[in-house]
C-alpha positions as a Python dict, from the first residue, in 0.01 Angstrom:
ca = {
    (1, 'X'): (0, 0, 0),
    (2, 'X'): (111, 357, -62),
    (3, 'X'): (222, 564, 222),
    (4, 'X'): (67, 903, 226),
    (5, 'X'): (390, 1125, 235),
    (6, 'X'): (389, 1467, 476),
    (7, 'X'): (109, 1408, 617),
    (8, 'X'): (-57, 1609, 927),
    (9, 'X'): (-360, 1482, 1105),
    (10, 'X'): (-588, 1693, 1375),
    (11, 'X'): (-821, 1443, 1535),
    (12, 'X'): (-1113, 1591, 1711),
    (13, 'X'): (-1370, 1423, 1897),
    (14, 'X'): (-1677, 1579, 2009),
    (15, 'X'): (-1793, 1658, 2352),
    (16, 'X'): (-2104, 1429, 2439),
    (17, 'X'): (-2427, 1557, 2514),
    (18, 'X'): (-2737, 1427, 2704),
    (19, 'X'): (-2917, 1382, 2339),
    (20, 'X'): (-2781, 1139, 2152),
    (21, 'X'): (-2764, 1228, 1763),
    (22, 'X'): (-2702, 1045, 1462),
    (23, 'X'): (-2421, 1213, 1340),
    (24, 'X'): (-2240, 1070, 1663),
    (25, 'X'): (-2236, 727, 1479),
    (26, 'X'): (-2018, 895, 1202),
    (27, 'X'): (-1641, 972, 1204),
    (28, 'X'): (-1556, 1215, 912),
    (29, 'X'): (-1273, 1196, 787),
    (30, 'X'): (-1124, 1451, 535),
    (31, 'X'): (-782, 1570, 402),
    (32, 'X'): (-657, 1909, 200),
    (33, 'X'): (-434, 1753, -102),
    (34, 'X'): (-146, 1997, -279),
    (35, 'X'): (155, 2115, -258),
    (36, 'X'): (386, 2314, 32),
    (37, 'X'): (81, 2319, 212),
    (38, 'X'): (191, 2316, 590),
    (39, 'X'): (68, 2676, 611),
    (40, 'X'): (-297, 2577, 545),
    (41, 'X'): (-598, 2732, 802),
    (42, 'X'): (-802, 2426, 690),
    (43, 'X'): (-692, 2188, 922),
    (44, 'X'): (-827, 2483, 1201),
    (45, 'X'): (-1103, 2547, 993),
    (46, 'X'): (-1271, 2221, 1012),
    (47, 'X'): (-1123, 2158, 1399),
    (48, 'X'): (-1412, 2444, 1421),
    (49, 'X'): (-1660, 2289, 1214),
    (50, 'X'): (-1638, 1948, 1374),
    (51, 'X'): (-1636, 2104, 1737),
    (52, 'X'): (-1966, 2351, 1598),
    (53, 'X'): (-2199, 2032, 1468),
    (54, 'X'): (-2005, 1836, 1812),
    (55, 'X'): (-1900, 1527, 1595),
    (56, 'X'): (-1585, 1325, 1581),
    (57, 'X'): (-1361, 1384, 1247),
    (58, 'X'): (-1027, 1402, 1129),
    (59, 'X'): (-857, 1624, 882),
    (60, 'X'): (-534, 1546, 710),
    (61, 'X'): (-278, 1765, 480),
    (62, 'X'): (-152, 1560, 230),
    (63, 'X'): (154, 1721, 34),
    (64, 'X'): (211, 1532, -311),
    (65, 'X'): (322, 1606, -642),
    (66, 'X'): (90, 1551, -954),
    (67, 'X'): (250, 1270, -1087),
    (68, 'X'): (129, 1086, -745),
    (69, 'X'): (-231, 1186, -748),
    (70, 'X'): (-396, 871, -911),
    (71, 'X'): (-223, 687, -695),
    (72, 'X'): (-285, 903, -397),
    (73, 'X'): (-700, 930, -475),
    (74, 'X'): (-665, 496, -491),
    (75, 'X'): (-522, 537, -160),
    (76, 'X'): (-744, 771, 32),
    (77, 'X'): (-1003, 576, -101),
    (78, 'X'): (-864, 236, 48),
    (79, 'X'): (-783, 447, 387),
    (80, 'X'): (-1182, 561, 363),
    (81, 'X'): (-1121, 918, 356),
    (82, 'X'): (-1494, 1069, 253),
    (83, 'X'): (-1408, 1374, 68),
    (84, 'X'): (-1083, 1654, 3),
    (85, 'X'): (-1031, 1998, -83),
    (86, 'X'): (-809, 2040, -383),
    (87, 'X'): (-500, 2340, -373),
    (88, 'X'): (-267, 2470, -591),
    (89, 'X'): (-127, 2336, -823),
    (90, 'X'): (-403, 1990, -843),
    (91, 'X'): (-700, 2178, -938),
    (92, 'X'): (-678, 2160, -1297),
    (93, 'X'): (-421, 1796, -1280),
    (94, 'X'): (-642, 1633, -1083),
    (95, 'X'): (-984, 1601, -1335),
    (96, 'X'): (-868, 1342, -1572),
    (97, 'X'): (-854, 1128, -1266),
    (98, 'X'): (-1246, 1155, -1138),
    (99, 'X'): (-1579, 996, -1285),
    (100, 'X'): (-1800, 1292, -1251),
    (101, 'X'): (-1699, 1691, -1267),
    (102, 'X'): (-1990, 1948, -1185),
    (103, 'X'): (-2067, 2192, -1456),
    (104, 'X'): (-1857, 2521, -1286),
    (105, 'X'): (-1561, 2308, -1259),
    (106, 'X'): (-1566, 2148, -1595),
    (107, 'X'): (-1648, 2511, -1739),
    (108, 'X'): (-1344, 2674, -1604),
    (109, 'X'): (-1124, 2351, -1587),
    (110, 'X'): (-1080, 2393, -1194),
    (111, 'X'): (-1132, 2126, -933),
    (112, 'X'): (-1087, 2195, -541),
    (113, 'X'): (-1300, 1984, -380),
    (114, 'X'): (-1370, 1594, -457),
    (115, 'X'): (-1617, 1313, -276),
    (116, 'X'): (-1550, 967, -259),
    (117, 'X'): (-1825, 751, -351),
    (118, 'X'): (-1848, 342, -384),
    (119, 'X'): (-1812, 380, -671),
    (120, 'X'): (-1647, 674, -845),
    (121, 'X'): (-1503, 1019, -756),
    (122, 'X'): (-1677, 1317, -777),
    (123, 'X'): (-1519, 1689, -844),
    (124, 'X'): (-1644, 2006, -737),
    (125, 'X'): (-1577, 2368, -766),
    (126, 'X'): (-1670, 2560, -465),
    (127, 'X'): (-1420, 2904, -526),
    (128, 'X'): (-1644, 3056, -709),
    (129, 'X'): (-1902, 3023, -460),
    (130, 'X'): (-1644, 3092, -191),
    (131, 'X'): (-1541, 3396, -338),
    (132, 'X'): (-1842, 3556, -473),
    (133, 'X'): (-1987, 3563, -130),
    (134, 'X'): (-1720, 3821, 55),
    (135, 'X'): (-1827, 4075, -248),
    (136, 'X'): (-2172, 4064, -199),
    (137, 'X'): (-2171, 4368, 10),
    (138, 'X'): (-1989, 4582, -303),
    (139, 'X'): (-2225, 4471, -557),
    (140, 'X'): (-2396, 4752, -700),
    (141, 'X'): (-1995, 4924, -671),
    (142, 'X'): (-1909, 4648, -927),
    (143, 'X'): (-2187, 4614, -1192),
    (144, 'X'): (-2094, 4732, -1518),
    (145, 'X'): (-1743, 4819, -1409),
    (146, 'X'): (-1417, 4714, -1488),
    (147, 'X'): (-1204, 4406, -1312),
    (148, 'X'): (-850, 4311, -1286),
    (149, 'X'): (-727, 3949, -1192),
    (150, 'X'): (-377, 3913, -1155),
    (151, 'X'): (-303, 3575, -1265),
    (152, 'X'): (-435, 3316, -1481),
    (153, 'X'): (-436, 2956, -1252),
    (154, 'X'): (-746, 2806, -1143),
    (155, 'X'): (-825, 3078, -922),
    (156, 'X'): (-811, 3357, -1172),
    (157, 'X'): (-1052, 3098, -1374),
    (158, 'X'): (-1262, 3098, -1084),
    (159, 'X'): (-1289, 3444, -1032),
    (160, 'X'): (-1316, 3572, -1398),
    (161, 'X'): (-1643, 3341, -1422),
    (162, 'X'): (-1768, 3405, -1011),
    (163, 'X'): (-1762, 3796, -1150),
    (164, 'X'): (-1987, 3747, -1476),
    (165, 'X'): (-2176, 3528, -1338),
    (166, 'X'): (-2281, 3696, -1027),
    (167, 'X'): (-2170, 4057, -1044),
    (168, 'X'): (-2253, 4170, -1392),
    (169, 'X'): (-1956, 4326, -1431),
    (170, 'X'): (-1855, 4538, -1720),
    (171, 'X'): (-1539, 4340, -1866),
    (172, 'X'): (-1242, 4134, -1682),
    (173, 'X'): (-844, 4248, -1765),
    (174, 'X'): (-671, 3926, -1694),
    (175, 'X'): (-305, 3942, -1617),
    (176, 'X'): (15, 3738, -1572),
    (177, 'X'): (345, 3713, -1717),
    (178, 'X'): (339, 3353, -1853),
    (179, 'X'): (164, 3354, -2180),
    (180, 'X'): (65, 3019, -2210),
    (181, 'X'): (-126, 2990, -1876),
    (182, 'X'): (-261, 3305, -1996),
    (183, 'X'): (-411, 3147, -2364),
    (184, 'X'): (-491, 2879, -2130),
    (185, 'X'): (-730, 3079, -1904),
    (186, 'X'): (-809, 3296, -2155),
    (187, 'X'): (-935, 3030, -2386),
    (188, 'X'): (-1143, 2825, -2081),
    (189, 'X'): (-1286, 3174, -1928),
    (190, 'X'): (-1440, 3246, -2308),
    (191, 'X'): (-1495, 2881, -2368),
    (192, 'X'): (-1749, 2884, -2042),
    (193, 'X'): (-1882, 3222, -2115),
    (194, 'X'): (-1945, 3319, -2440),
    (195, 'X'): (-1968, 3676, -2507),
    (196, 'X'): (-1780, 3815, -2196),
    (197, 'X'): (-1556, 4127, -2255),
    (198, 'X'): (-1262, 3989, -2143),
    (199, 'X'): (-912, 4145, -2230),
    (200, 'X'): (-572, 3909, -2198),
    (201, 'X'): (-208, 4031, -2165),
    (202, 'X'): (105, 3953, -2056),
    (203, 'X'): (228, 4179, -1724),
    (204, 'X'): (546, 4121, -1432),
    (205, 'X'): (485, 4173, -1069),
    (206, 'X'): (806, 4433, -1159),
    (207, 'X'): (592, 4694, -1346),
    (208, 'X'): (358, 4922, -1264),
    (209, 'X'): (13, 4775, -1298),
    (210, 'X'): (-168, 5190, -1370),
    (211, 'X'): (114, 5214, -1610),
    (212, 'X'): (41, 4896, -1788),
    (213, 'X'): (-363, 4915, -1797),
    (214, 'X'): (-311, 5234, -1925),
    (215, 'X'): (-166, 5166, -2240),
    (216, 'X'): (-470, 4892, -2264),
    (217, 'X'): (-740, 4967, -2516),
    (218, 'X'): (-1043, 4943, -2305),
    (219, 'X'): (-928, 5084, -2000),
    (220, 'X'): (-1119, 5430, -1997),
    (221, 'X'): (-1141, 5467, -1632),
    (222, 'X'): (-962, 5271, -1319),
    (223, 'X'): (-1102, 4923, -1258),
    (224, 'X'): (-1360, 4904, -971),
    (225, 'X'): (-1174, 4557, -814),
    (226, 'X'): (-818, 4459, -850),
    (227, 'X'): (-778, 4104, -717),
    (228, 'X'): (-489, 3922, -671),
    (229, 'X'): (-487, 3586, -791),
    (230, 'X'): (-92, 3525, -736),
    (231, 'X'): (112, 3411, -447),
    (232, 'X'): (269, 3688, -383),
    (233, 'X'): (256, 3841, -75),
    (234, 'X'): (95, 3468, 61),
    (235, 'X'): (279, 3246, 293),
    (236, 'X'): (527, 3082, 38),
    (237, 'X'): (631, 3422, -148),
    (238, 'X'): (604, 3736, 155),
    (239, 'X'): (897, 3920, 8),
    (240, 'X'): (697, 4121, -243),
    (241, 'X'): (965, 4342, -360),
    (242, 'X'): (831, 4649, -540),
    (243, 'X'): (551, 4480, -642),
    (244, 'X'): (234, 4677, -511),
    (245, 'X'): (-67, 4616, -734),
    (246, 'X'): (-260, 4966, -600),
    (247, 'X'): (13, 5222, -677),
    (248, 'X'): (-134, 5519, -879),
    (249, 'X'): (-415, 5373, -792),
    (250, 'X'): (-719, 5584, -613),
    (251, 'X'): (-881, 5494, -275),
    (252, 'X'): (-1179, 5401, -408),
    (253, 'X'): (-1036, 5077, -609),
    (254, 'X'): (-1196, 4763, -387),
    (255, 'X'): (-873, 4518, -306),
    (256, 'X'): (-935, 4160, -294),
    (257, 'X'): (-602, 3927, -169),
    (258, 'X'): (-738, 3554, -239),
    (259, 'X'): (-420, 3515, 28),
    (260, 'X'): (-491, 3445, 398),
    (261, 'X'): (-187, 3483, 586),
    (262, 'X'): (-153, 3790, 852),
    (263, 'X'): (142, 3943, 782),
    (264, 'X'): (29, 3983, 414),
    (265, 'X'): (241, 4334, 339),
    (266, 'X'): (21, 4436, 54),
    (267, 'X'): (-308, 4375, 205),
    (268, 'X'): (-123, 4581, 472),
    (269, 'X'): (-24, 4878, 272),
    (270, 'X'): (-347, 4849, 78),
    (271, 'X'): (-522, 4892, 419),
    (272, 'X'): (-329, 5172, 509),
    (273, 'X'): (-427, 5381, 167),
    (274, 'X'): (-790, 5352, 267),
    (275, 'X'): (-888, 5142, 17),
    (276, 'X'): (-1153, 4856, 125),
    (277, 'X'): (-950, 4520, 165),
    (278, 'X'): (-1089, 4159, 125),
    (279, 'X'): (-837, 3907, 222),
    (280, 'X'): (-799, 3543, 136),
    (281, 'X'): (-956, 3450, 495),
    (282, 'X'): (-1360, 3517, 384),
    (283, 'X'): (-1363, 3297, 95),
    (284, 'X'): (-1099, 3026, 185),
    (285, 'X'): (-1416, 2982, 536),
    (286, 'X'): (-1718, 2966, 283),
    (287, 'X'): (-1550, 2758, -6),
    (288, 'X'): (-1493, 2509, 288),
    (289, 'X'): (-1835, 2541, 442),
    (290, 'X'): (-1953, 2441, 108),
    (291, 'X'): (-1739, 2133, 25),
    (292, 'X'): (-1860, 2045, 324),
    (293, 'X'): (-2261, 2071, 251),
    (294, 'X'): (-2177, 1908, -37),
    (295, 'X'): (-1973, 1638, 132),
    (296, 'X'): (-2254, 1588, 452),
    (297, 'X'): (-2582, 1761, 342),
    (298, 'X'): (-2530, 1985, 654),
    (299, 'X'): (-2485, 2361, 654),
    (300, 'X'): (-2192, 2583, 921),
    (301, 'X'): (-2314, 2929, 1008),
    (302, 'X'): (-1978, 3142, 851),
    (303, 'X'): (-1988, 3343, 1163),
    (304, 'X'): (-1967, 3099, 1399),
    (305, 'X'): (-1655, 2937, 1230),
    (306, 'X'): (-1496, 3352, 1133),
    (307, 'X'): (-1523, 3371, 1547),
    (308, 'X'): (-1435, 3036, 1632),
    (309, 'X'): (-1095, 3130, 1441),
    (310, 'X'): (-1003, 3469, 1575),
    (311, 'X'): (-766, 3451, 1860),
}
């Protein structure tokens, strides 16, 4: 059998109660699969969830590289794991190796979050429900407006489609310096929604974004949302150089950081130039409250989980 390599488990039983319940007679078990993962909340996040609903689960981080994941899914299957969330960089390597893909992730070619049946394995994509919800709020601030994504993974999918399909927003500038996972994205994003005003090009972390959407055709005014869909400034890549997305950039620009980690220095500086800032933290809570519903049937108030979190 295969040994699951760099593993970390958190085990959590619940606290009994005079009532007994049905899900008592259930142990979840779970995992997060991807790659230099150790810094991952998700481990805490469902530690909450499982101590919220008072049932007895595990959660495991599984760090493997993509030429070990049909192996791996065999083996979690064996081990009777009931579901995962998917990270960078499985979300796209990992769906020629399920049964069944829901229609988001098979439109934008993104997986993070799969269920083990008898049978076969199911794939889900719950960013775009994850993130969508956080910018709910902003809305009417974003309809008929312009968007930047910086990036073009799975995420940047995710978002580019989360933003037409729920926001109504004007047209999507997608950006990143590799230009073949940029005709990638480019190609799925238009492939899944036809019609979209969506404008591709190549851009560093070195230059200045207002500089470079600038000399872009369709940028008459500053976009309403920059998000960024890269890892810089995360928990793998925290020296961000001179790379700051929001200079020349007014106040009233939303910024969205799909990272999570606290000492984030351009959510930071974005926060101190009184701009509204969305971290990673929002949508990285509801994208795992609803793998989870689709994993159990059961809905996790957000709030109770945000608070459960917060030292």
């Amino acid at each position: 059998m295969l040994a699951v390599p760099d593993s970390t488990t958190i085990s959590v039983k619940s606290r009994l109660t005079n009532s007994v319940r049905d899900e008592l007679m259930e142990h979840y078990k779970f995992a997060l699969i991807g790659r230099n993962i150790g810094y991952s909340l998700s481990p805490e996040i469902f530690k909450c969830v499982y101590d919220i609903e008072n049932v007895s689960g595990e959660f495991e981080t599984i760090d493997c590289g993509q030429e070990e994941l049909p192996a791996m899914l065999k083996e979690m299957k064996e081990r009777g794991f009931r579901a995962a969330s998917v990270t960078i960089p499985h979300k796209e390597a990992i769906i020629p190796h399920l049964d069944e893909v829901d229609n988001t992730a098979r439109a934008i070619r993104s997986v993070n979050s799969v269920k083990f049946n008898s049978d076969l394995i199911e794939g889900f994509n719950t960013d775009v429900y994850g993130f969508s919800e956080p910018l709910k709020p902003y809305a009417t601030q974003l309809k008929g407006k312009n968007v930047v994504a910086l990036g073009a993974g799975g995420a940047a999918r995710a978002i580019a489609y989360g933003l037409a399909a729920n926001f109504e927003v004007g047209s999507i500038t997608l950006l990143n310096r590799t230009a073949s996972r940029l005709e990638a994205a480019t190609a799925a994003i238009r492939e899944a929604l036809p019609g979209i005003d969506l404008t591709a090009h190549e851009w560093s972390p070195k230059q200045r974004l207002s500089e470079v959407l600038e000399a872009l055709p369709n940028q008459n005014d500053f976009p309403a949302l920059i998000v960024n869909c890269t890892p810089v400034g995360g928990p793998n890549i925290q020296d961000v150089g001179d790379f700051d997305p929001l200079n020349g950039m007014p106040s009233s620009v939303i910024y969205y950081d799909l990272s999570y980690n606290k000492a984030n220095p351009l959510v930071k500086k974005a926060k101190l130039a009184g701009h509204v800032v969305i971290d990673g933290l929002p949508m990285l809570i509801h994208q795992a409250l609803r793998s989870y519903y689709l994993w159990t049937g059961r809905s996790i108030d957000f709030d109770a989980v945000l608070n459960s979190l917060k030292p």
